[in-house]
N, C-alpha and C positions, 0 to 999 in steps of 0.2 A: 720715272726713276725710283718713283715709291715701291711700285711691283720691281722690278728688279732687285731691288736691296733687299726685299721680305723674300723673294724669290733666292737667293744666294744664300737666307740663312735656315734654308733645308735644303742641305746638298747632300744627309745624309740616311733622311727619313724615304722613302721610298714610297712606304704610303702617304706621307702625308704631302708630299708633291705632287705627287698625282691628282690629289685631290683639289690640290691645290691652284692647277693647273685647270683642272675640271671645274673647278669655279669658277675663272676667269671665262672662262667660254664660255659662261651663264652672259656676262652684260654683253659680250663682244657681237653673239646670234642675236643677242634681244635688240642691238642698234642695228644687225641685217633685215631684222626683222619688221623693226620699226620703217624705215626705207620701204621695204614689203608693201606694207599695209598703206603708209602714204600715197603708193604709187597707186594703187588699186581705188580706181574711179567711183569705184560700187562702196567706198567706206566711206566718200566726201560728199554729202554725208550718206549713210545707209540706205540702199535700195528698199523701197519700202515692198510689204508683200502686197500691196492693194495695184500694183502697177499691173497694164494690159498686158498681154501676151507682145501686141505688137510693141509696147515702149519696149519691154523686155527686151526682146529679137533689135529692137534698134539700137539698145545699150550696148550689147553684144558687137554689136555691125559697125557702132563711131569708137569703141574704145578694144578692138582687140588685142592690141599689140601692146598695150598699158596692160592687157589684165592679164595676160601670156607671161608678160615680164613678172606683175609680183607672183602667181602664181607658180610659175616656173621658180621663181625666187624661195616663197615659202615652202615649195616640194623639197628642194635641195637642199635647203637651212633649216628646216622649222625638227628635223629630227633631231638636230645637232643639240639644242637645249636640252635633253636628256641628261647629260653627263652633269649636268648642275644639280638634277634631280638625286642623279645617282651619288650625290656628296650624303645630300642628307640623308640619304638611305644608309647611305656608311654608318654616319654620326647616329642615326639612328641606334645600329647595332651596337653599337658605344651603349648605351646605355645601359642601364642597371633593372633589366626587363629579368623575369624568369627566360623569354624565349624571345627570339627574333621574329615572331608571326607581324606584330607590325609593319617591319621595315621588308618583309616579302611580300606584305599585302599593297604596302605602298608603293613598289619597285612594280607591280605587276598594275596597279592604276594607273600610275604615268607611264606605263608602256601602252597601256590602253588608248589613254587620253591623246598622245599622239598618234597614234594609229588615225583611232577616226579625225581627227586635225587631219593628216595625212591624204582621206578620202574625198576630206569637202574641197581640196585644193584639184582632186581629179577631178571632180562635178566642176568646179569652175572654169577647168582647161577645155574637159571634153563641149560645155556648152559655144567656151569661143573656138573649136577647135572647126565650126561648121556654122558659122553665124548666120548663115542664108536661109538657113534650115525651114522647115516649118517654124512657125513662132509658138504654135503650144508646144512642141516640143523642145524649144529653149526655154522658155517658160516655165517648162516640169524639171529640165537640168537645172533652172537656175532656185526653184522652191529644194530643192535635193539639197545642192551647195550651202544653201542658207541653213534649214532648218539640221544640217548634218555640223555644218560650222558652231551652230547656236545653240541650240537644244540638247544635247547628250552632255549635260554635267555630271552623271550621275560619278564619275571617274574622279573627277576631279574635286567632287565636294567629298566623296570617299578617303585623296590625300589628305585631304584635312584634314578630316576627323580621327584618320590612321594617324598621323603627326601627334593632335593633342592626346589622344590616347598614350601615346609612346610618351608623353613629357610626362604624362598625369603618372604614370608607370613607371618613372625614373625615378625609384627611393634612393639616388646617391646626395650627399648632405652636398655634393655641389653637380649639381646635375648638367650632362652633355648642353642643353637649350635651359634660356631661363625658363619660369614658370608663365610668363605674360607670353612667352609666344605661342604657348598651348590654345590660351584667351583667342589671342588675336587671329590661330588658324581657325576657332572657330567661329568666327566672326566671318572670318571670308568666307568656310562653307555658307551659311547662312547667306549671305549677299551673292551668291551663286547660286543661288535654289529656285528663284524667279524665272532663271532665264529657260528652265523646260517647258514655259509655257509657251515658247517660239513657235512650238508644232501647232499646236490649237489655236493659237491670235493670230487675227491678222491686222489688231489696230490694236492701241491702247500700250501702255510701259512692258506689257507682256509677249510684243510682238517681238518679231527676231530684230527691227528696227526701234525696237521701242526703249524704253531711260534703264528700266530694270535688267531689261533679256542684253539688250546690247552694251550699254553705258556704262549701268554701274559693274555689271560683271566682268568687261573686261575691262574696266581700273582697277576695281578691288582685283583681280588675279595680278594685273603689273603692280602696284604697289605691292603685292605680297612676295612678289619677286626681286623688289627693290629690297625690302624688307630684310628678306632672307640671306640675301647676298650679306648684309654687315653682321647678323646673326651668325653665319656660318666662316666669316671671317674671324670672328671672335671666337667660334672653338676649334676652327685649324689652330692657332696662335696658341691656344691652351694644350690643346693635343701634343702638337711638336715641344711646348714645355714640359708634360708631364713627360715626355718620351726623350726629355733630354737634350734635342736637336737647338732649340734657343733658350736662352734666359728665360725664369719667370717673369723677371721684370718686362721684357718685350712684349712676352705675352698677355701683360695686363694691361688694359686701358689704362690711360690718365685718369684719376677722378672714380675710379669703379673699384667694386671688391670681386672678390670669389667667391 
């Protein structure tokens, strides 16, 4: 009832509905998603990479129809989180930058960063697509899948740092994003940086199974998307005030200033 009532009071902003819209399909993919990833046997917990060719081939052989579902799942849903991306991109441009190179550099990361997301979900289909197969050659699909799922942060610690750049470059006396979320994106790049070493370990917190490359990388990325979600709800709400569409008073938290 909450979304509906904040939803009713932009009937007239055009952009900021949109947007606003577009954030909401930030949590809605991240619970298809979440579903996704439960169902997928190889996350309960992480296939480690020290396993034979033939466990491999036989993971593949007792769980195909489990790993067909989430990946079929995550091919179809996992592009749709974009449009949440592309809010702050907006909010980005909001800013009080000389130039929009930030919020292009960062539109063109998270177009990346799903892409290859996109790739490791075909290595996972293609290897159950033939489970009989030879076993090193499930084997080599399934090191593909992992270390392509695992390993390629370089995109995604880039939104980061594209982000706090763009806060840190916000000289408006009340800027689009506060000043802690600049902190905080760089914090998660940072907690993302381990995980490149998925490609070269195959034991230890470094591997694509291990605390660093798998654990802590992708909590810290879903808390930063919990995160972002009420950040970015706080400046739709300001936007649509400065633009007229609601009260200030709506627009301001209880308890908080501008």
């Amino acid at each position: 009832m909450q979304v509906l009532e904040e939803a009713r009071d932009l009937p007239s902003a055009g952009n900021v509905k949109a947007q606003w819209v577009s954030m909401w399909i930030g949590p809605v993919v991240g619970a298809v998603l979440l579903v996704a990833a439960v169902a997928f046997p190889g996350f309960r917990p992480p296939m480690s990479p020290t396993m034979s060719a033939d466990e491999v081939a036989s993971f593949y052989l007792d769980n195909t129809a489990w790993i067909r579902f989430s990946q079929v799942t995550f091919n179809l849903c996992g592009i749709m989180i974009l449009p949440f991306f592309m809010v702050i991109v907006v909010q980005m441009k909001r800013m009080r930058n000389q130039t929009h190179v930030f919020a292009y550099c960062y539109l063109t990361a998270a177009v990346s960063g799903a892409t290859i997301f996109a790739l490791s979900n075909i290595f996972f289909l293609v290897a159950a697509f033939r489970p009989d197969r030879d076993p090193e050659l499930v084997m080599l699909l399934n090191d593909l899948a992992w270390i392509v799922l695992v390993a390629p942060v370089g995109m995604v610690v880039s939104q980061f740092v594209l982000l706090a750049l763009a806060i840190h470059f916000d000289d408006a006396t009340d800027p689009v994003f506060p000043r802690w979320v600049g902190h905080f994106s760089l914090v998660t790049a940072v907690l993302m940086v381990p995980a490149a070493g998925a490609s070269v370990f195959q034991n230890g917190p470094l591997a694509w199974d291990g605390f660093l490359s798998f654990w802590v990388r992708n909590c810290a990325f879903a808390v930063f998307l919990v995160v972002m979600f009420f950040v970015l709800r706080r400046a739709l709400l300001r936007q649509a005030a400065d633009e007229g569409v609601i009260s200030a008073g709506r627009a301001q938290p209880r308890g908080t200033s501008r």
